[in-house]
N, C-alpha and C positions, 0 to 999 in steps of 0.2 A: 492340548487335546490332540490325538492323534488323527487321521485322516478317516478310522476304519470307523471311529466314533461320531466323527461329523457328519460322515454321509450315511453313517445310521439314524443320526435326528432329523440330515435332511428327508431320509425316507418317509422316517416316522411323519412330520409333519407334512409330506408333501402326500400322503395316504390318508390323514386326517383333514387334510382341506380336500382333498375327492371326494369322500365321503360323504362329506359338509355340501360339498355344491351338489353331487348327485342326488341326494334327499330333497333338497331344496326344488329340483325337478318333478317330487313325484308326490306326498303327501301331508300337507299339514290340517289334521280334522280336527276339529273342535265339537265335543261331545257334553261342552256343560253351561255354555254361553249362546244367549239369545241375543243376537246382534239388532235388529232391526224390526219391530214389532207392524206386521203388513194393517190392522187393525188403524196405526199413526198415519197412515199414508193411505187410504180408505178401499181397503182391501180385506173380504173377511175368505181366505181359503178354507176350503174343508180336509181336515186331516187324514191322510190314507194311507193303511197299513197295509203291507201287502209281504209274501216272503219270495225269496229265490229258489235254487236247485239244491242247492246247501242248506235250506230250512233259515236261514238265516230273516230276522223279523225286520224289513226295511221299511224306510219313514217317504211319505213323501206331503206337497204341497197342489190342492186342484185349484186352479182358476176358473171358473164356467165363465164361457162370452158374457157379457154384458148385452150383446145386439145377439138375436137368434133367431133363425136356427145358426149355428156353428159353420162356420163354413170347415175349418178341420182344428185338429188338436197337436200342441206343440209338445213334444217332449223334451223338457232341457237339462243338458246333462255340462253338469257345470266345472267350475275350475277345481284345482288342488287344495285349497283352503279351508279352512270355518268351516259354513256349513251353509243349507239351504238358507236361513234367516239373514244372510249375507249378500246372496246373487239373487234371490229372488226377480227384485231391482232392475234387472238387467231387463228382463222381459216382460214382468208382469203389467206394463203399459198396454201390452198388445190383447189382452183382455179385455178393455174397453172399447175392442172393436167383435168381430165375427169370430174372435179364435179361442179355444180352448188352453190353458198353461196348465201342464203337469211339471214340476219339479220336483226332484227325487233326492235323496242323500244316499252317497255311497257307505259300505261296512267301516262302521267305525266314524262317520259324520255327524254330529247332530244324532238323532233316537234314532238310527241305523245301529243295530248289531255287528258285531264282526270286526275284523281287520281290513283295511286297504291293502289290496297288494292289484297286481296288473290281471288277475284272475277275478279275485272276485268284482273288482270296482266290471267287468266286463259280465257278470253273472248278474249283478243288481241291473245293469242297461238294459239282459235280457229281461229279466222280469217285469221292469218297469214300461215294456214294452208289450210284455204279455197283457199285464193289467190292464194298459189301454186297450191293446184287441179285445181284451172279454164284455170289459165294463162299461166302454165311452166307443165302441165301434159304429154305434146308430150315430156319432158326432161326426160324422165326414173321415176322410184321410186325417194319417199325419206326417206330421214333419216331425225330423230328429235334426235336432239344431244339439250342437257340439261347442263349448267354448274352452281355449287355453288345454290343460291337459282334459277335459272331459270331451271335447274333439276327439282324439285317439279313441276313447273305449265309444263315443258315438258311431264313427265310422265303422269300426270294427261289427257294430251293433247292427247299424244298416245293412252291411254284409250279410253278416248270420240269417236278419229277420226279414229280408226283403219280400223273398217268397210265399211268407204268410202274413204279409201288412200289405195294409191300403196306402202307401207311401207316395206322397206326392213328390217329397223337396229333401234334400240333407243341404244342414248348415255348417262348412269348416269354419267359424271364428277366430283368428290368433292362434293356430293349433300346429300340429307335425303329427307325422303319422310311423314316428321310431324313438323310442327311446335311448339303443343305440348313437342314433346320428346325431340327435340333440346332446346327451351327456360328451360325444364327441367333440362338438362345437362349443360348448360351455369350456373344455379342458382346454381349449386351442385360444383361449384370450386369456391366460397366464402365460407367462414362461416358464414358471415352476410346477403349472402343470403340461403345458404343451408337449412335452417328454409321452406324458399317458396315454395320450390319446386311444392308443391301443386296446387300451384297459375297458375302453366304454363299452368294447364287445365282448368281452368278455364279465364284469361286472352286471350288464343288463341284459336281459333277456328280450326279444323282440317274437315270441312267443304268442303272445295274447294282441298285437297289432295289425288294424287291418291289409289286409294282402288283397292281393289284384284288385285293386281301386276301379279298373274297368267296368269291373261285372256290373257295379251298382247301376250303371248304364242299362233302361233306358230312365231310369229316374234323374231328373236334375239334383246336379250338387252345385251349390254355392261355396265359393273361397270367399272370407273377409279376412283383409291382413292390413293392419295398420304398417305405413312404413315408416314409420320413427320408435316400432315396437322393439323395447329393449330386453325382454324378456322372451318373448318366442319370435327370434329374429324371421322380417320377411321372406328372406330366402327360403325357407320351411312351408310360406306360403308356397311361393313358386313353386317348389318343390313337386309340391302335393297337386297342384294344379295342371302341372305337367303330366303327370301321372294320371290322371281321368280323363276319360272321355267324352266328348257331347252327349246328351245338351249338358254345359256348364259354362260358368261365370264366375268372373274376378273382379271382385271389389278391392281395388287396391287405396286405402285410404291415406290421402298424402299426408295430414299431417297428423294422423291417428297411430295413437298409441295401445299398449297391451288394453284388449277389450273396451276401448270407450268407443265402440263405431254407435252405438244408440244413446250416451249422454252429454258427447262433445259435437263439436260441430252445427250447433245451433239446430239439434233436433232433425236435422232435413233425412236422416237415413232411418228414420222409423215410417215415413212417408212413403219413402224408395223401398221401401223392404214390402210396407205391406201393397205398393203398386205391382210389387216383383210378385209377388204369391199370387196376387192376383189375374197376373200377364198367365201365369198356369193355367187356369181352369181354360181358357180361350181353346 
């Protein structure tokens, strides 16, 4: 086999494992499977339909507090994967105390319409954020909590909606705030792809990602970044945290991994979170 051949297979295959790892950064939606029924776990949500700017017909999940009045309402915008019946989970504990849970599926998630792409998943945040202004505003502030990739289109979200929300808090969870730099950094732990790296700015766009992280300033943002996260490594924490400005905070979890700062650790940071929300109103 000649040389002009080889390093054409090498191409071939070293353009099919990019591919492969870049996807793996940005969407796996599951649109036919109910992962986790909230009814088993004694939570009955009310089903809400709501659409975006594109007409597109989006799904989401309400928690109403349990203790009321509401002190404010969370909006959570979740990872890459499955669907809301999956993350739910994550927060729907905080229900049982003073706070509202809205989670949402992006296009193409679970009974969400549409495609994911870095547009629209950022056009469902918008609306899902209208819906709370219109419909649940006599509920207090809210909070936009952000986990893994739904961190990015949160942030971004915060940005855009600041100005006409009652916003108390933003939450980065295990997140980055480029799709560039991360496909960049995922390319640089091969050898066979460390060559690419160049490629990550040009294959991804950084388009629809939040920009001057300042502004959100004077609302608090919170960073949670486990450091043994092997999926959206902590430096991305740092990163991001670097980048804002006061009031803000960094939860750096020593031995917390991708998204478990509310079900490892013997429970202590669902305590600490909602002591944190509440150090706000002061």
């Amino acid at each position: 086999m000649n040389i002009v051949i080889i390093r054409s297979y090498f191409l071939l295959f070293s353009l099919l494992l990019l591919i492969n790892g870049c996807s793996s950064l940005l969407y796996y939606p599951d649109n036919k499977n109910r992962f986790f029924d909230p009814k088993a776990v004694g939570y009955a949500p009310e089903n809400i339909f709501f659409t975006d700017v594109a007409e597109r017909k989006l799904h989401g999940w309400w928690f109403p507090a349990q203790k009321t009045p509401a002190k404010a309402t969370i909006v959570f915008f979740h990872g890459n994967a499955e669907n809301l019946t999956s993350h739910f989970l994550q927060l729907a504990w905080i229900s049982a105390d003073s706070y509202n849970l809205f989670i949402f599926d992006y296009p193409g998630f679970g009974r969400s319409e549409g495609k994911p792409t870095p547009r629209s998943c950022l056009e469902s945040g918008h609306a899902a954020v209208d819906w709370v202004n219109k419909h649940k505003a006599e509920d207090g502030p809210i909070i936009i909590y952000g986990q893994s990739m739904g961190g990015i289109i949160a942030l971004r979200t915060a940005i855009d909606k600041k100005a006409e929300t009652n916003l108390r808090l933003v939450v980065a969870d295990s997140t980055f705030d480029s799709f560039q730099r991360i496909a960049r950094v995922k390319l640089s732990h091969h050898w066979l792809t460390w060559p690419m790296q160049p490629l990550s700015y040009v294959l991804w766009s950084d388009r629809w990602v939040p920009e001057k992280l300042e502004s959100l300033s004077p609302v608090p943002v919170l960073v949670i970044h486990g450091q043994k996260d092997r999926t959206v490594e902590p430096i991305f924490g740092d990163m991001l945290y670097e980048k804002l400005v006061e009031p803000k905070a960094f939860w750096r979890i020593p031995e917390g991994r991708h998204t478990d700062v509310f079900w490892g650790h013997e429970y202590k940071y669902r305590s600490k979170f909602l002591a944190f929300i509440d150090s706000l109103e002061q």
